[in-house]
C-alpha positions in Angstrom: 74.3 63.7 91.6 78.0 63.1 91.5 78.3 63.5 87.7 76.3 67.2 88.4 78.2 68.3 90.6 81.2 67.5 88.8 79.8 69.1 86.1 79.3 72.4 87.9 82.7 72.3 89.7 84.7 72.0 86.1 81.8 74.3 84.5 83.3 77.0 87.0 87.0 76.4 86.6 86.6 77.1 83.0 84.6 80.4 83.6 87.4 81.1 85.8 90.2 80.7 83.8 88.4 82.1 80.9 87.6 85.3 82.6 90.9 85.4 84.4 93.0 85.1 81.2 90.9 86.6 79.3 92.0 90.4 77.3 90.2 93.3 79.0 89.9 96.5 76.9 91.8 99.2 78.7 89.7 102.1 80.1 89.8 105.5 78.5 92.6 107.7 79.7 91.7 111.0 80.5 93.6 114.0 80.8 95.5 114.8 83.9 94.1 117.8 85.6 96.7 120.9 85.6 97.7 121.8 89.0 100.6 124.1 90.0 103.9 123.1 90.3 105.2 121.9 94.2 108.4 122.6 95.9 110.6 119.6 95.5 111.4 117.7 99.2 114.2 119.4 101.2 117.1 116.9 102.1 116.3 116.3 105.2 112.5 115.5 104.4 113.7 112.8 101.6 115.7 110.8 104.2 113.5 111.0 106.8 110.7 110.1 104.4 108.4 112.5 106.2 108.7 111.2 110.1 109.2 113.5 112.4 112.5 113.2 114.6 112.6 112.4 118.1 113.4 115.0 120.6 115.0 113.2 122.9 117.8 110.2 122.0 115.3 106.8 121.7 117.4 103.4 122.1 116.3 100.1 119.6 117.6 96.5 120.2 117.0 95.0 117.0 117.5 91.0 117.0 118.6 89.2 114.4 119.9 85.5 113.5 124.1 85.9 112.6 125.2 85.2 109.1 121.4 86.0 107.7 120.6 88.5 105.0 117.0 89.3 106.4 118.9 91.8 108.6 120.4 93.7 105.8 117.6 96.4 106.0 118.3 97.9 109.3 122.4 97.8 108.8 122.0 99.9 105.2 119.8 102.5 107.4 122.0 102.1 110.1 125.2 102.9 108.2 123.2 105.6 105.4 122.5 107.5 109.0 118.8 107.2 108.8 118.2 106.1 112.3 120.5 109.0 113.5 118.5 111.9 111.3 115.4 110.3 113.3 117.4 110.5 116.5 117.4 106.5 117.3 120.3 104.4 118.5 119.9 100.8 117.4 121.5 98.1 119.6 122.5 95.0 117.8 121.2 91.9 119.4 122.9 88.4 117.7 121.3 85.4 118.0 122.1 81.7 116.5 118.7 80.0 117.1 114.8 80.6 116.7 113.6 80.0 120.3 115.6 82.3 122.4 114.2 85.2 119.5 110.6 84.3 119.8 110.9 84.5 124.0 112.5 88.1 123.4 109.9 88.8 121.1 107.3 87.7 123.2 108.4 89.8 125.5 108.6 92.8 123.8 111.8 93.3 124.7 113.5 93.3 121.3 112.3 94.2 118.3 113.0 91.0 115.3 114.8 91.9 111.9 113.6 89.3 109.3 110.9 87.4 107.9 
């Protein structure tokens, strides 16, 4: 029973591996369909990447661990003025450990920058 079941369970890797690296022939391309030409994005829709602003001034404390790189997202926005075209303030938050993050973040207090 052993020996069969090995048997299967190698029988499949193969297949596996053998389908999985195996060449597919591509499928046919077909023309594109003609369509007329858009309007190209105004400025402002580019860099708000289609979001509509906020009426009224909206305030984000965004928590992140000092010295690490995951928070690099938010400060390029930050300083490129995206948060400011969607009228949001962002509040830096430091913090030098994992637990005191989480309870923020548990709490919805804070919003976490990172991984």
């Amino acid at each position: 029973m052993k020996k069969w079941l090995s048997f299967i369970l190698v029988f499949t890797m193969l297949l596996m591996l053998v389908t999985a690296c195996g060449q597919q022939t591509p499928a046919p391309t077909t023309a594109a369909p003609t369509t007329a030409p858009t309007e190209a994005p105004t400025e402002a829709e580019t860099t708000t990447f289609g979001l509509t602003p906020f009426t009224e001034k909206q305030t984000l404390r965004v928590g992140f661990f000092t010295g690490s790189p995951l928070s690099y997202p938010f400060l390029f926005a930050d300083k490129l003025g995206y948060f400011e075209e969607l009228n949001i303030e962002l509040v830096y938050e430091p913090f030098t450990n994992g637990p005191a993050m989480m309870e923020s973040n548990a709490a919805w207090d804070i919003a976490s920058c990172g991984l």
